[in-house]
BAVEX-674430 format. One record per atom (N, C-alpha, C): atom name; residue in three letters; x, y, z; residue number from 1. Coordinates in pm, whole numbers, always signed. Layout:
BEGIN
CA / ALA / X / Y / Z / NUM
...
//
This chain:
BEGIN
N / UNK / -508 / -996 / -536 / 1
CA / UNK / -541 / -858 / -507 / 1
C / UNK / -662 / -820 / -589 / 1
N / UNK / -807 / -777 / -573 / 2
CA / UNK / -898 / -692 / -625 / 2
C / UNK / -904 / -566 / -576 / 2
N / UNK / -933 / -470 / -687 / 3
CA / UNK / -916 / -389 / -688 / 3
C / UNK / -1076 / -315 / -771 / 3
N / UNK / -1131 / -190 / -755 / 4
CA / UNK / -1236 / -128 / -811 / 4
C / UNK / -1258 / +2 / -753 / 4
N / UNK / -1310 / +50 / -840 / 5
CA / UNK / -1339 / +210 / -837 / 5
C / UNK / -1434 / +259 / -772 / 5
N / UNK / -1438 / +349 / -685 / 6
CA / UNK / -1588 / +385 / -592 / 6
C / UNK / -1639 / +485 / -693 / 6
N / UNK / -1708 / +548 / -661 / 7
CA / UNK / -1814 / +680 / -729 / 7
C / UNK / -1697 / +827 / -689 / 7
N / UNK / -1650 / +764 / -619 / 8
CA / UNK / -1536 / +919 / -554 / 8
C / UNK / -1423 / +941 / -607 / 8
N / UNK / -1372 / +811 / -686 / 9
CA / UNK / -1275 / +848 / -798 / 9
C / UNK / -1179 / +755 / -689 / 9
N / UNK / -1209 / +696 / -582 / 10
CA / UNK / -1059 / +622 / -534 / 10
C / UNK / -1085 / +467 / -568 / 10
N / UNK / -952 / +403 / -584 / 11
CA / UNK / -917 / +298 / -614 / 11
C / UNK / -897 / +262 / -439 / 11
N / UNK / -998 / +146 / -465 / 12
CA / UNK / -985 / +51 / -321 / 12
C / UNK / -949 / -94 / -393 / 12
N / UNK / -827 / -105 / -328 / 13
CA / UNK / -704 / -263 / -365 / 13
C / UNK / -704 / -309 / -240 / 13
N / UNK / -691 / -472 / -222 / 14
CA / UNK / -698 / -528 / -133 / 14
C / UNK / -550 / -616 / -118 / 14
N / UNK / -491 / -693 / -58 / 15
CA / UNK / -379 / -687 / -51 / 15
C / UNK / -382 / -766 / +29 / 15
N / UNK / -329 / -960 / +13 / 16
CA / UNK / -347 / -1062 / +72 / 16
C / UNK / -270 / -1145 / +69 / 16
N / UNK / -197 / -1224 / +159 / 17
CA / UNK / -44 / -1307 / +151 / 17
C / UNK / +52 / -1220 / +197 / 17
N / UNK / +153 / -1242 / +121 / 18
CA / UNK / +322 / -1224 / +182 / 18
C / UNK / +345 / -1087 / +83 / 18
N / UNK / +420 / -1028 / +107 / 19
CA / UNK / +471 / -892 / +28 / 19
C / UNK / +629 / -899 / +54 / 19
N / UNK / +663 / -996 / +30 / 20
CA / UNK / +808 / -1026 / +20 / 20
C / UNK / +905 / -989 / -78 / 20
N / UNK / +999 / -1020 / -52 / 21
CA / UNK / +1078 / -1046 / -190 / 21
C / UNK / +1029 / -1122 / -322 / 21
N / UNK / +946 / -1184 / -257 / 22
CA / UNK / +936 / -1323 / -364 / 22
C / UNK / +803 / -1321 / -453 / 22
N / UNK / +729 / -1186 / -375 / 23
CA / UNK / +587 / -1179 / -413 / 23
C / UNK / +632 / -1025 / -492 / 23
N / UNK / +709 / -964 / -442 / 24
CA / UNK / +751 / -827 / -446 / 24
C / UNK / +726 / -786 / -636 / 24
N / UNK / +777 / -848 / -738 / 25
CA / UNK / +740 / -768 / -846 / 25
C / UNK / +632 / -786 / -922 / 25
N / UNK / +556 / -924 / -838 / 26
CA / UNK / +398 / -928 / -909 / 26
C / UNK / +326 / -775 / -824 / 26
N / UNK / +352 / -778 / -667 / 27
CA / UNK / +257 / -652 / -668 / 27
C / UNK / +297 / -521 / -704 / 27
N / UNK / +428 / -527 / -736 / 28
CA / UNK / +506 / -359 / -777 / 28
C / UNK / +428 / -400 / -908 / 28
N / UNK / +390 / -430 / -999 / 29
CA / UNK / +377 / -415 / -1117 / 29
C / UNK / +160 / -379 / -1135 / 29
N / UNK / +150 / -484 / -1018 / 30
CA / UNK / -33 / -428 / -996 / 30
C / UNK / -63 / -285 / -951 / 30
N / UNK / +25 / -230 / -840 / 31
CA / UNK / +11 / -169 / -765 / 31
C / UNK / +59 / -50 / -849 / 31
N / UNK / +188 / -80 / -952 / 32
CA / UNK / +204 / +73 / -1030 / 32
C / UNK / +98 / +104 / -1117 / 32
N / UNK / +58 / -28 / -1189 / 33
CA / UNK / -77 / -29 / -1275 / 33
C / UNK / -214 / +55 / -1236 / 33
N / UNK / -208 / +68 / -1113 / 34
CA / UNK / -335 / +103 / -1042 / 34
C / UNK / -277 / +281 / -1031 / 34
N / UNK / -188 / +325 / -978 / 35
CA / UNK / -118 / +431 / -1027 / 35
C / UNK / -144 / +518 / -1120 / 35
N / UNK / -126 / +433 / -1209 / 36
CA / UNK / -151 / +493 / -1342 / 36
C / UNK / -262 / +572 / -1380 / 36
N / UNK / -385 / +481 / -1313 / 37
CA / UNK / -518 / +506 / -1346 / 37
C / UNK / -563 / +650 / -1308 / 37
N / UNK / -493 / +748 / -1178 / 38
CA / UNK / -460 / +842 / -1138 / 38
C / UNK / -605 / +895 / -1024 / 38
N / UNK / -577 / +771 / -961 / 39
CA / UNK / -678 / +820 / -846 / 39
C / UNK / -635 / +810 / -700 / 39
N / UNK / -729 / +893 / -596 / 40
CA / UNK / -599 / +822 / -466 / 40
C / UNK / -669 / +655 / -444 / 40
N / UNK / -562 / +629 / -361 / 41
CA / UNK / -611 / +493 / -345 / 41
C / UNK / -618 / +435 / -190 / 41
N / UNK / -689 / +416 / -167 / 42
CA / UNK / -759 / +300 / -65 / 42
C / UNK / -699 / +136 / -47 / 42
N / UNK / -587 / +129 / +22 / 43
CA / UNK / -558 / -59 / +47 / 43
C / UNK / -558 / -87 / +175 / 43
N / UNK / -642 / -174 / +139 / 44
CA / UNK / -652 / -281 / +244 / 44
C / UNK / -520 / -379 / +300 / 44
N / UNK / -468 / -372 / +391 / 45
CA / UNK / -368 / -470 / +438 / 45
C / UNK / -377 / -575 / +561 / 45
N / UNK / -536 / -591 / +530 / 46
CA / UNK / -587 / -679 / +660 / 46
C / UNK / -549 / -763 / +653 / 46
N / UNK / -496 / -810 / +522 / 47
CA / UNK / -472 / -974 / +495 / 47
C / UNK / -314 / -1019 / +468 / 47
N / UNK / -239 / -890 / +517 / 48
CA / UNK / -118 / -963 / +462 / 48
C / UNK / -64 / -969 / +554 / 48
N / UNK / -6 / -1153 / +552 / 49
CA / UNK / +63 / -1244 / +640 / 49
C / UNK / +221 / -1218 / +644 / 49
N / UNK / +308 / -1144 / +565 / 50
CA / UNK / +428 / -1164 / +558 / 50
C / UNK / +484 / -1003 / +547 / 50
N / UNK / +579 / -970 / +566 / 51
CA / UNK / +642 / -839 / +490 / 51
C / UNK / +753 / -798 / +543 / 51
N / UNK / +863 / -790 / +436 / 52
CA / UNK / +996 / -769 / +433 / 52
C / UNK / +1013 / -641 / +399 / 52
N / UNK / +1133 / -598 / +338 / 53
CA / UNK / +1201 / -457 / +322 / 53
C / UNK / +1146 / -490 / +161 / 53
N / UNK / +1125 / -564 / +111 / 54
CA / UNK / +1093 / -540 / -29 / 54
C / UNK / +949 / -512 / -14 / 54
N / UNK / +838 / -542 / +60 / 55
CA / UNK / +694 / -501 / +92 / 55
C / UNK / +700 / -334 / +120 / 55
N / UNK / +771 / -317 / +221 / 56
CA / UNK / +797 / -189 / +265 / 56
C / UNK / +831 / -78 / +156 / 56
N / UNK / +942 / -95 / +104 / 57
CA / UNK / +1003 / -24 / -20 / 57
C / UNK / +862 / -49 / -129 / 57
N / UNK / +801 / -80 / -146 / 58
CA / UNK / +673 / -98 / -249 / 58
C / UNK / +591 / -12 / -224 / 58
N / UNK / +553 / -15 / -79 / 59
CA / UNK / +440 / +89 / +4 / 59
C / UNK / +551 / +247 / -12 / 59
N / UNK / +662 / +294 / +69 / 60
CA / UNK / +715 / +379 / +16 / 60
C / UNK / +710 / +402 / -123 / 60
N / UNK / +756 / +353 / -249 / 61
CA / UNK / +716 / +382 / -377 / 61
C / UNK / +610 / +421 / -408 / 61
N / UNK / +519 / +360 / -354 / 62
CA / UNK / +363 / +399 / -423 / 62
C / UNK / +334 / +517 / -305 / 62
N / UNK / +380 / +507 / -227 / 63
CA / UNK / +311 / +650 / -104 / 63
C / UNK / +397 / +764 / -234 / 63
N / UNK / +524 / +763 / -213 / 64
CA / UNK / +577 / +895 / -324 / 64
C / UNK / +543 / +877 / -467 / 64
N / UNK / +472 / +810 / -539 / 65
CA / UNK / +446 / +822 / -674 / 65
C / UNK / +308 / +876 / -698 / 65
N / UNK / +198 / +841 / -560 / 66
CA / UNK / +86 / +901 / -580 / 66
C / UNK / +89 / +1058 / -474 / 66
N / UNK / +184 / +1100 / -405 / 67
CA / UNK / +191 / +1242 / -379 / 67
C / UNK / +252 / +1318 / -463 / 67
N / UNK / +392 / +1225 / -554 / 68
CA / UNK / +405 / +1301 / -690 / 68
C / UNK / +307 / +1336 / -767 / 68
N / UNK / +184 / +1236 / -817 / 69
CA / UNK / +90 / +1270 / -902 / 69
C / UNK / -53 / +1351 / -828 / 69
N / UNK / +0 / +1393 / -691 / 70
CA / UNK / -100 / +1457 / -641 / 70
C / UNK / -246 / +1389 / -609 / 70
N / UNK / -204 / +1286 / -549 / 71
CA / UNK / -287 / +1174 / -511 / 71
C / UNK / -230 / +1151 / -377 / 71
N / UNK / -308 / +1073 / -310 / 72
CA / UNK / -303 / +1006 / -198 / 72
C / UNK / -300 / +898 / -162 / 72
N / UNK / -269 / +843 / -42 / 73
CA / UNK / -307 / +640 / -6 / 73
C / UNK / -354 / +679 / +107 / 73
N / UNK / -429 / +569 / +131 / 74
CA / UNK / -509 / +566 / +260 / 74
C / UNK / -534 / +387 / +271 / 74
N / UNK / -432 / +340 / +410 / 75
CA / UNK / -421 / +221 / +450 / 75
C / UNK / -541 / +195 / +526 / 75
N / UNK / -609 / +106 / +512 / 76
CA / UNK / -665 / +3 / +594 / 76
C / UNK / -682 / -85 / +614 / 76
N / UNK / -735 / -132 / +748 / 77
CA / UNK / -717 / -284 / +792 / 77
C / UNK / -544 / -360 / +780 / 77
N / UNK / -502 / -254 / +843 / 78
CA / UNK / -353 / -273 / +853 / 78
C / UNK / -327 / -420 / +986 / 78
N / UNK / -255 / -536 / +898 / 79
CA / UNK / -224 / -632 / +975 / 79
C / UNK / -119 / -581 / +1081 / 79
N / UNK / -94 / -666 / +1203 / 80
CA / UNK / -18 / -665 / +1263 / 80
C / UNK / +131 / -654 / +1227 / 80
N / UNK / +129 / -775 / +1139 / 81
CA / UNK / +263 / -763 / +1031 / 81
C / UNK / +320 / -628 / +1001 / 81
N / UNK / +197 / -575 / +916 / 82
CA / UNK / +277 / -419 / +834 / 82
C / UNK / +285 / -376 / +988 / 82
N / UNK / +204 / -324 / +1082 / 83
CA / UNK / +249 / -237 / +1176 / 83
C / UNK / +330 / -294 / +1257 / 83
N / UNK / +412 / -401 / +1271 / 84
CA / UNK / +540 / -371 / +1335 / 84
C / UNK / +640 / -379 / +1258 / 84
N / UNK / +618 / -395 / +1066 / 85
CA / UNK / +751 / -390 / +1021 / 85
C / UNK / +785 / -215 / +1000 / 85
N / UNK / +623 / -153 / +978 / 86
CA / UNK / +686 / -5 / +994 / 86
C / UNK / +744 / +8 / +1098 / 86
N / UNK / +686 / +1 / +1218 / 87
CA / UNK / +728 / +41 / +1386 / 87
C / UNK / +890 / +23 / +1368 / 87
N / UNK / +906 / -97 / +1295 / 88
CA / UNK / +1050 / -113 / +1331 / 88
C / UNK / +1170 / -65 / +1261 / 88
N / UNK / +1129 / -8 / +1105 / 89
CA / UNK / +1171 / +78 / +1048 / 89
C / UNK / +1157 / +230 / +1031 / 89
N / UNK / +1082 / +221 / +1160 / 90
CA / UNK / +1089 / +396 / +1134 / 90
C / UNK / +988 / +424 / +1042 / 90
N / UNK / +891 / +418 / +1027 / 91
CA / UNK / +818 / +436 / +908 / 91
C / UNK / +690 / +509 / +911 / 91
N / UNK / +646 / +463 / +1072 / 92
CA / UNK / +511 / +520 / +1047 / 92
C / UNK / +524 / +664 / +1059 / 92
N / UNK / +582 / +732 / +1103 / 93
CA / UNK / +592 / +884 / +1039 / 93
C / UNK / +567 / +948 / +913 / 93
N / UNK / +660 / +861 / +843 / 94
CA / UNK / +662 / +861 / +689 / 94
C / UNK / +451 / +850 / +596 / 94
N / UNK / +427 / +735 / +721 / 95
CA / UNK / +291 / +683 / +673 / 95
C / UNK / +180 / +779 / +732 / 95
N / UNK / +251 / +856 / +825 / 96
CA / UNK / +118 / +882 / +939 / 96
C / UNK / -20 / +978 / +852 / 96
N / UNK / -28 / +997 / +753 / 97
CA / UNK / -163 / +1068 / +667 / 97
C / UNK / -189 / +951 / +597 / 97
N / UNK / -140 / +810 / +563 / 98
CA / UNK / -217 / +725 / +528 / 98
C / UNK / -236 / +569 / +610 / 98
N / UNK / -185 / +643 / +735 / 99
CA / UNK / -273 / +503 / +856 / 99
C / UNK / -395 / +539 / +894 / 99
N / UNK / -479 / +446 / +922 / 100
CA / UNK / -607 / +463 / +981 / 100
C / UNK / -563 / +552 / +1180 / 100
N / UNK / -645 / +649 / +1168 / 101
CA / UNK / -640 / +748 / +1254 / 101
C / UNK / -539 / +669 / +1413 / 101
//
């Protein structure tokens, strides 16, 4: 995952491989890190090949931790993957202010 700061104050993270279970607390732990920094953020999910309910539950966490801190996400280059594991959980509702239009 790279990650860097634009001039606008958002964090653009990129987001590549599986978001599994198995990958699940290396990126909960990048992805809260980036959090922290307190900007909205920009990810890229063009590249991820895999995603389970533990990928999902990660993206939920970080969607409510940066509207708690009054921040935002804004998905792009959303793989096929993420959009039918939302589709199939009900989700993109939840997502619909941070999918690409």
């Amino acid at each position: 995952m790279g990650s860097a700061a634009d001039p606008s104050g958002h964090t653009r993270l990129n987001i590549s491989g599986e978001m599994t279970i198995y990958t699940a607390r290396e990126w909960r732990d990048r992805l809260m890190g980036v959090v922290e920094r307190g900007n909205d953020i920009e990810l890229d999910l063009g590249e991820v090949s895999e995603i389970d309910g533990s990928g999902l539950q990660l993206l939920v966490a970080l969607q409510m931790e940066l509207n708690g801190a009054g921040h935002s996400l804004h998905m792009t280059g959303v793989s096929n993957k993420v959009i039918e594991a939302l589709q199939f959980c009900r989700l993109t509702e939840f997502f619909k202010d941070a999918l690409p239009g």
